[in-house]
C-alpha positions as CSV (number, residue, x, y, z in Angstrom):
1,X,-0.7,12.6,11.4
2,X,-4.0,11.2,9.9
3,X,-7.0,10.4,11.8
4,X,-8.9,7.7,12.2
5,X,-11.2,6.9,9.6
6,X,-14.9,6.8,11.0
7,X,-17.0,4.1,9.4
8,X,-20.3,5.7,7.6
9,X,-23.4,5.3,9.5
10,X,-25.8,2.5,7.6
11,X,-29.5,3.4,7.9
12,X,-31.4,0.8,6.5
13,X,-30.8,-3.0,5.4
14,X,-27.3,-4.4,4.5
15,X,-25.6,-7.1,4.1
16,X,-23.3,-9.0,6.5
17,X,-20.8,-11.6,5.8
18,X,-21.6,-14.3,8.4
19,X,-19.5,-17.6,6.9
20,X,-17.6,-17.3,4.1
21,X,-18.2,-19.1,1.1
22,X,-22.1,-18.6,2.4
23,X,-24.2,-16.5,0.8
24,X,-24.6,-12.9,3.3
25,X,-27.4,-12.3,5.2
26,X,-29.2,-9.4,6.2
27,X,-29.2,-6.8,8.9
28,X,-31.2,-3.7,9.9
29,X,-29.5,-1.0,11.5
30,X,-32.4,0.9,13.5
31,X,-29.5,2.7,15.8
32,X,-31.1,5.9,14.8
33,X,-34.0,5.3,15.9
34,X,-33.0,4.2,19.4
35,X,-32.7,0.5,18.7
36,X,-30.3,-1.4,17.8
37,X,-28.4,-3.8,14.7
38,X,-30.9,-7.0,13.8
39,X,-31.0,-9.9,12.0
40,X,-33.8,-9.1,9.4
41,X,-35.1,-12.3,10.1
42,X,-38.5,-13.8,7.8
43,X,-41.7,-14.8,10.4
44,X,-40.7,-18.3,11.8
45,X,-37.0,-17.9,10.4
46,X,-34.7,-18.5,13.0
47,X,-31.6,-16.5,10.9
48,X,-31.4,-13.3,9.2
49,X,-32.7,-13.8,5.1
50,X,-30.7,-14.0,2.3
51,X,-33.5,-12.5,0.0
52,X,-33.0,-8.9,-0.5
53,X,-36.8,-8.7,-1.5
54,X,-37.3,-10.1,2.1
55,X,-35.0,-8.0,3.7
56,X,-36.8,-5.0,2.3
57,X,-40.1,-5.8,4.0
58,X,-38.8,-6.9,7.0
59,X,-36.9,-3.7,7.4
60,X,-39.9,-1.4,6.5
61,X,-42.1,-3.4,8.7
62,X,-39.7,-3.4,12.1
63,X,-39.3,0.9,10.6
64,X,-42.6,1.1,11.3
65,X,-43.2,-0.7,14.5
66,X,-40.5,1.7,15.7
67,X,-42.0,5.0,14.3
68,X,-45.2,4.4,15.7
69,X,-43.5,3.4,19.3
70,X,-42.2,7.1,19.3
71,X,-45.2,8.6,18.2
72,X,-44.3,9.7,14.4
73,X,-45.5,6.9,12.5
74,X,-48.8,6.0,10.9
75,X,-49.9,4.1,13.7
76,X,-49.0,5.9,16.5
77,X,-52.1,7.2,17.5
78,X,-54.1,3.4,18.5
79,X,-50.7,3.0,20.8
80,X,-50.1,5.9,22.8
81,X,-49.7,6.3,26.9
82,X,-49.2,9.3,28.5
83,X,-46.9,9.4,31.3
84,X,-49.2,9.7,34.1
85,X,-51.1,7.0,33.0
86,X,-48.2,5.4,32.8
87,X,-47.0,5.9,36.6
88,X,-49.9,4.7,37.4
89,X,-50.0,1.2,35.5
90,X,-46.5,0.8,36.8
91,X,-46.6,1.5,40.2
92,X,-50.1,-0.7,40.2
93,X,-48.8,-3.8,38.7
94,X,-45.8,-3.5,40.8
95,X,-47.7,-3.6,43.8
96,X,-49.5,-6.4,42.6
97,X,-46.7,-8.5,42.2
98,X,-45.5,-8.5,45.4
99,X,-41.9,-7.8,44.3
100,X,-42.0,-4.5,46.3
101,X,-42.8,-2.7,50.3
102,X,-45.0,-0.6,50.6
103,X,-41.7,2.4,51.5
104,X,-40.4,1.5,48.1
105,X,-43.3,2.0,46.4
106,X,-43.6,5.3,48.2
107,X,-40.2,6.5,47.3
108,X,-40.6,5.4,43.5
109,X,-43.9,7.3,43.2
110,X,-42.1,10.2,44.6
111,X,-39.5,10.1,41.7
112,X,-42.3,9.5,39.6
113,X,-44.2,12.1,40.5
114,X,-41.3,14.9,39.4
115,X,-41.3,12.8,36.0
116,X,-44.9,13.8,35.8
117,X,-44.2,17.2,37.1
118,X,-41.5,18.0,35.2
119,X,-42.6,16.3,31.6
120,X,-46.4,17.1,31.7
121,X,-49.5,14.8,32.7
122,X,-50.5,14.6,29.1
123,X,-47.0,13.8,27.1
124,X,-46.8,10.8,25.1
125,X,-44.2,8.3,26.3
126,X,-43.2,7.9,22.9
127,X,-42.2,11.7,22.3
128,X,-39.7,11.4,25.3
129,X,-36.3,11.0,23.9
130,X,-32.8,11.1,25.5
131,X,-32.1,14.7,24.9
132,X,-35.4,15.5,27.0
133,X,-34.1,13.0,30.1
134,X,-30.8,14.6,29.8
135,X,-32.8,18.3,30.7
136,X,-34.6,16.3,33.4
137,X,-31.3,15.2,35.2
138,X,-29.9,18.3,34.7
139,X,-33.0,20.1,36.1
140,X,-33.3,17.4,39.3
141,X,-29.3,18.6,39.9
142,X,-30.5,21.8,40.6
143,X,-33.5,20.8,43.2
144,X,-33.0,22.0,46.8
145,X,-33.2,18.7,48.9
146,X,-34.8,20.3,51.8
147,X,-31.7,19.8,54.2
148,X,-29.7,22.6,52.5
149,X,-28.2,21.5,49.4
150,X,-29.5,19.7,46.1
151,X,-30.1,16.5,45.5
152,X,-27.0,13.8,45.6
153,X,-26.1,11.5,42.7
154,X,-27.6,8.7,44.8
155,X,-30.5,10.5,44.4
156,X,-30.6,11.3,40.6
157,X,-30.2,7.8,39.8
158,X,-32.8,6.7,41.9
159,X,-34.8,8.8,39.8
160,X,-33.6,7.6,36.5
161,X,-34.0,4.1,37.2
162,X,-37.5,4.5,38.7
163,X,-38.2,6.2,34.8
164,X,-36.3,3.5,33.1
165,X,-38.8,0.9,35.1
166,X,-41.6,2.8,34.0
167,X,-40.3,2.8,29.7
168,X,-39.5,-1.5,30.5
169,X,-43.3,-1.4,31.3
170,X,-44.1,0.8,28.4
171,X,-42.2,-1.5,26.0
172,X,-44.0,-4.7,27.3
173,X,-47.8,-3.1,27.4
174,X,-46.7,-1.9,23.7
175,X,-47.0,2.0,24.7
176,X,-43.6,2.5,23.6
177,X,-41.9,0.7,20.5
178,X,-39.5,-2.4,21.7
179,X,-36.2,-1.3,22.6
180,X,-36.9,2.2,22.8
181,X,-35.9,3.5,26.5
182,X,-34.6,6.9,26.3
183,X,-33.5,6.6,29.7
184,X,-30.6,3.4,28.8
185,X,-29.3,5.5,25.6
């Protein structure tokens, strides 16, 4: 019995049939990066170009906004937060938006403070990737909770979404490259 073909990963521009009879447009797969499939759209176009010549720069320029966002690119250095720095700015500008008590804010610097702990004061947010939150869950399985066990599941994701809040924030300062949330892939 045959398998199942798998379809070939696509790095870089292609083209996609949208209507037929139209002429394709262009997409940019950036999946490898941590993003996503996009519409390599011109500025103030409100679909995805025709132009392959267009589609080219498009594609290098979004490339590079995500390289830089993950600290390899030729930018990466004017853009870079370091976690603790990082904790900080989120758990300020949470606080002064009101959205939040005082416990909360408590409990999320807590979680945030094993982040810090566990990843280093001084790494880039753009050089964690999936692989190194996977080692963090794994690690905060392992943690004695203080009454006798380890910490529950409830627990663990509390943690993870506390760091996932912390990447949204990193995304919208522009520490981190748009889309890129180690935590969500």
């Amino acid at each position: 019995m045959a398998g199942r073909r798998r379809r070939p990963k696509i790095r870089g521009p292609y083209e996609r049939e949208q209507v037929k009879g139209l002429p394709p447009r262009y997409w940019g797969d950036f999946r490898f990066l941590g993003g996503k499939q996009e519409p390599l759209r011109a500025a103030g176009e409100q679909f995805a170009t025709t132009d392959p010549v267009i589609a080219a720069q498009v594609f290098a320029a979004r490339l590079t906004e995500l390289t830089d966002g993950i600290g390899c690119g030729p930018g990466a250095a004017r853009r870079r937060g370091t976690i603790a720095r990082g904790v900080i700015e989120y758990l300020l500008q949470v606080r002064a938006s009101s959205q939040a008590t005082t416990s909360w804010l408590d409990q999320v610097g807590i979680c945030l403070q094993r982040a810090v702990a566990f990843f280093g004061a001084d790494r880039q947010l753009g050089a964690i990737n999936p692989r190194d939150v996977a080692r963090w869950v794994t690690h905060l399985r392992c943690q004695d909770s203080g009454r006798g066990g380890k910490f529950r599941a409830e627990t663990v994701r509390k943690h993870v979404q506390a760091l996932s809040g912390l990447f949204k924030l990193a995304q919208r300062d522009g520490w981190a490259a748009q889309g890129w949330n180690p935590v969500s892939l």
